[in-house]
N, C-alpha and C positions, 0 to 999 in steps of 0.2 A: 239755320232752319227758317223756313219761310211761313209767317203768322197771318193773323189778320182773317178779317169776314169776309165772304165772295165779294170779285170784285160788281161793278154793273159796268155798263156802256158809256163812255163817254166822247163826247167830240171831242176832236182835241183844237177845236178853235176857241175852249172856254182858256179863261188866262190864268190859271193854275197848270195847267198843263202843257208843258213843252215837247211840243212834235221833232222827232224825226224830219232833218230836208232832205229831200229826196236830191242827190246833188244831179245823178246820171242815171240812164236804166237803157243798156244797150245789150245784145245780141252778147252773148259769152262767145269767145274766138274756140271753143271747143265745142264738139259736137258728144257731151255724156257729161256723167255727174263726177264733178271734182272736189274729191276731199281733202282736208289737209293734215298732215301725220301731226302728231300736239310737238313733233319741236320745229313749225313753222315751215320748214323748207321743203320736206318729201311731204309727195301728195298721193294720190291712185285717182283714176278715172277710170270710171266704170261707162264704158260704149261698146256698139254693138264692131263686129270686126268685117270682114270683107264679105263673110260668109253670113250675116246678120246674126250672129251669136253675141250674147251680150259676155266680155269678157272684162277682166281687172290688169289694168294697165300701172306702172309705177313712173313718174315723173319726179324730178328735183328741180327747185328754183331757178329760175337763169339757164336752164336749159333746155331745147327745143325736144329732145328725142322722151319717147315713150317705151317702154319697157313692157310687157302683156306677160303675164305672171301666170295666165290660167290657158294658156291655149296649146298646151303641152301634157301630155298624162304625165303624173306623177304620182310614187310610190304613196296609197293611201289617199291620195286625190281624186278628184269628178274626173270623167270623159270630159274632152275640152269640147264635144259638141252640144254638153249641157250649156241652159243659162245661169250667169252667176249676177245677182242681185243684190241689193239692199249693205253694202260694204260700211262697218263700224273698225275704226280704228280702236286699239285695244291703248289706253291711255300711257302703256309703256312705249309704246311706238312697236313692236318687237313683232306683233299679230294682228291678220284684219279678219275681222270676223263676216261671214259673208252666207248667204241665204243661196242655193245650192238645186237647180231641176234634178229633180229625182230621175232616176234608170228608167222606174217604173212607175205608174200612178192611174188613176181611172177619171177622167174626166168625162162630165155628164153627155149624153148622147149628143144633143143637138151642138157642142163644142168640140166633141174631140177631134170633129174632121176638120175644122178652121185654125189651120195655127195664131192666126191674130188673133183670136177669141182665146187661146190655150194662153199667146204671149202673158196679154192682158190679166190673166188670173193669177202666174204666176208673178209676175209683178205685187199683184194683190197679199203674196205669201204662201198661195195653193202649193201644191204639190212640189215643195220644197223640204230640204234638210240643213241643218247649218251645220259650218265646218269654220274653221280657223285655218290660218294659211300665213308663213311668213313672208315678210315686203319682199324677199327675192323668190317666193314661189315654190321653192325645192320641200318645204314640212307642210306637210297638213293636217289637222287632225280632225275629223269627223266627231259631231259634238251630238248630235242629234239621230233617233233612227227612228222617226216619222212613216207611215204607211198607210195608202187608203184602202178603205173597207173591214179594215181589222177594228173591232169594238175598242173602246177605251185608247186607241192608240191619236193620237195626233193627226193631221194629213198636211199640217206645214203651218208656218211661221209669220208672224214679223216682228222686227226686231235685230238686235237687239239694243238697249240702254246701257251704256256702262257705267257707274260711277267714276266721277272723277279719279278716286285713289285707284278705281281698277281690280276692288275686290268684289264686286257683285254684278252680275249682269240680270234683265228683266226681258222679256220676252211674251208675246201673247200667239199663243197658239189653238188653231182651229180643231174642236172634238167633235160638232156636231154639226155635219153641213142642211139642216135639213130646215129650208129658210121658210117654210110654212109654220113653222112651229116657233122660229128664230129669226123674222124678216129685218131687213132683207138679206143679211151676211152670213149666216148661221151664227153658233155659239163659241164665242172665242175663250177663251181663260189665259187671267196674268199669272205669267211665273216669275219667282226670283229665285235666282241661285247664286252662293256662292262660286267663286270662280276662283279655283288655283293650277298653278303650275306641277304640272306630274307630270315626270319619266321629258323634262323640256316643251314640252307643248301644253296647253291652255286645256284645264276638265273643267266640270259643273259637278258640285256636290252639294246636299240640303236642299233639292228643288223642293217648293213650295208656291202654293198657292195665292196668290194675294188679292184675287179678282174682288172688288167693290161688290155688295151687294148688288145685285140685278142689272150689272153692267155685263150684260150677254155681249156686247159687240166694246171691244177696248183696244188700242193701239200705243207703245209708245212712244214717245219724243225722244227726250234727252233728259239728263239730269243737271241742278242746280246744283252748282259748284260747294253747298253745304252736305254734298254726298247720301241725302235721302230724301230729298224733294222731285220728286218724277213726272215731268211733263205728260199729259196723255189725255189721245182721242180717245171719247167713248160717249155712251148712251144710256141711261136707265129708265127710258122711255120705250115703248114695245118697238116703235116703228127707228131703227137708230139713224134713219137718214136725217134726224134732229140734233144729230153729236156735238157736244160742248166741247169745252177746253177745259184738263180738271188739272189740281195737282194734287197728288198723292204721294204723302207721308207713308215710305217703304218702311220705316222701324215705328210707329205709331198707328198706321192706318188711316190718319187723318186727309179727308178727302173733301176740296174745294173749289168748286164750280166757279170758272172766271170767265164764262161768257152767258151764261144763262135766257140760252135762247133757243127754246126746245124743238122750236119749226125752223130754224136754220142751220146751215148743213157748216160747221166749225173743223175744221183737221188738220194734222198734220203741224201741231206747232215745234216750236223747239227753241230753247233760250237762246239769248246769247252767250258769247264767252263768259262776261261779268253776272250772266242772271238775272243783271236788270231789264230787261226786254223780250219780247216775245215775235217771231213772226211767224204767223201761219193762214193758211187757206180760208178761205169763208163764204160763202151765197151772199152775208149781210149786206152787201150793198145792192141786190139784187132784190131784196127781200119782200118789195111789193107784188114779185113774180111768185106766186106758191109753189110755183112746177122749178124755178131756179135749185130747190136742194133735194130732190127726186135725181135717183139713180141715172135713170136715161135722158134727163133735161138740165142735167145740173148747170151749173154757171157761177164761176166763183174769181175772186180776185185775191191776192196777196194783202193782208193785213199786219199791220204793228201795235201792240198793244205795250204798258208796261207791264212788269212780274206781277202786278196786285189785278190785273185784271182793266185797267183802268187807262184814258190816253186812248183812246180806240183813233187809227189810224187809217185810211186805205192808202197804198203807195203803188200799188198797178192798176191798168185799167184797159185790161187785153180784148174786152169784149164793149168798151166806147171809146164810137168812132172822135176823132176828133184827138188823140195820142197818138203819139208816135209805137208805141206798142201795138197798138190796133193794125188789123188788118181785116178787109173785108173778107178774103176769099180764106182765111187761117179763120175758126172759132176754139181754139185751146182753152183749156180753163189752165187755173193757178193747181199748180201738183204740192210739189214739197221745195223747201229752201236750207241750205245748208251757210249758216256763216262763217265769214273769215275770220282766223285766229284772232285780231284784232279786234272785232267788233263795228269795222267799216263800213262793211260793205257784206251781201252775200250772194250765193247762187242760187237765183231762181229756176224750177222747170215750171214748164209748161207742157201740157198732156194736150197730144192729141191723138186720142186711142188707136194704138195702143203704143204709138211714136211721143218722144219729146224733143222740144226743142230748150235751149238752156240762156238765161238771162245775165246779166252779172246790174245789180245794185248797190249806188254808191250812197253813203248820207256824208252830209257836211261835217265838217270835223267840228265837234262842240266842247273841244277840251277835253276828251277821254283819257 
């Protein structure tokens, strides 16, 4: 279990603190987000297909060809012309948990005619359901029945976290879109549930609640390998485009703000393998610009910090000239990053609404 008082900021050129080398940071040879199954060699990539449908693909080590697991109807499964999002391997390897465009859904007037604006939300978690699915695609099991306009019902997801041992999943789902009252995201709430195996495939039983006081807008990460320390975006400030980095104590409640920086736009962290590191999204280095952690101006780059908060790092810098990441006629910000099994190296995206493009970073071997 992970202790200790928030962290603060730090450089990491003070000499207690050992940075991260950045060894390489070049273009990922795939075009979609590559996950890797926990026993190292099967992976899924989630890309859009010929048709631009975002589907889930199965690859193995050492070899070239891709496998699309979702772009076929199957008994109990989505239309393969929905999009399929946000894929969690289930720590058995056995099931991928995956975020699901609904049939049906109501998106606001001035969106529903622009499907880039529709991509966009849904990516967000809108108008989504989750379902589980095995790495060959043939089982599925619908986990979720999400609907918009019905009171008290959900309208979609994100998520989810799984515990390492694989008995609990965490999930924050939207109840109240109504961002006047709830700016700017509406009102999200965290669930945990237990998670077992019935009749073969993956259920939720004991949902419950676990949203932090006044944390209207919360996201989250990943979990610490101590099975209830939970990485997560969120806000308990009115306006949440201020979003910290918290960890939250799933069997205690204990909740600890490790970036504490209320005007700056923080998201989308996620440990490493070992726990000891952190990388995620940030405006920080931006941060002389007010408008940088604002919805429509954002601007953010890829950060490393350690688990305590502490070691503050930047290791991209897509938006200055002068890198080789940079491009004048590309302004992407830093999305989300998923690390390798190892701890080496991981994959970065880069958004450029409502497209990404995909990085792979290496750091220097320091004895891990």
């Amino acid at each position: 279990m992970l202790n200790g008082s928030p962290g603060t900021r730090v450089a990491s050129s003070e000499p207690d603190v050992a940075p991260d080398v950045v060894q390489e940071l070049v273009h990922s040879e795939l075009h979609g987000l590559k996950v890797y199954a926990p026993d190292g060699r099967t992976f899924l990539v989630n890309a859009k297909d010929d048709r631009g449908i975002a589907q889930i693909y199965i690859g193995h080590a050492g070899q070239a060809d891709l496998t699309c697991i979702t772009g076929v109807q199957r008994p109990g499964g989505p239309k393969p012309d929905r999009f399929k999002m946000q894929p969690h391997w289930h720590p058995s390897g056995k099931w991928i948990f995956v975020a699901v465009e609904r049939d049906e859904y109501s998106p606001p007037p001035l969106v529903g005619g622009n499907r880039k604006l529709v991509e966009g939300w849904l990516q967000c978690g809108l108008w989504t359901n989750m379902y589980a699915v095995s790495p060959d695609g043939a089982v599925w099991q619908q986990l979720t029945d999400f609907r918009s306009g019905t009171p008290g019902v959900p309208d979609g997801f994100t998520g989810p976290a799984i515990t390492p041992d694989g008995t609990k999943a965490v999930w924050s789902q939207i109840v109240d879109g109504n961002i006047f009252a709830y700016w700017p995201f509406g009102r999200w709430e965290l669930i945990v549930a237990d998670v077992t195996i019935a009749g073969g495939a993956p259920a939720f039983s004991h949902q419950r609640t676990i949203t932090p006081a006044g944390m209207h807008w919360n996201e989250p990460g990943n979990f610490h390998p101590d099975n209830e320390s939970l990485l997560l975006s969120g806000s308990v400030e009115r306006d949440a485009q201020g979003m910290d980095q918290y960890i939250l104590n799933i069997r205690t409640g204990q909740l600890r703000n490790l970036t504490n920086s209320p005007t700056v736009w923080d998201e989308h962290g996620v440990f490493s393998p070992d726990g000891t590191r952190i990388i995620f999204m940030s405006a920080y280095p931006y941060r002389s610009d007010a408008n940088s952690s604002k919805t429509l101006t954002i601007k953010t780059e890829f950060m490393l910090m350690h688990a305590d908060g502490t070691g503050l790092q930047q290791i991209t810098h897509f938006l200055q000239p002068g890198y080789t990441e940079y491009s004048a006629a590309d302004h992407g910000i830093a999305a989300c990053a998923i690390w390798s099994p190892d701890g080496r190296s991981a994959l970065l995206s880069r958004l450029e609404f409502p497209d990404y493009s995909y990085w792979t970073i290496r750091f220097a071997d320091r004895g891990r």
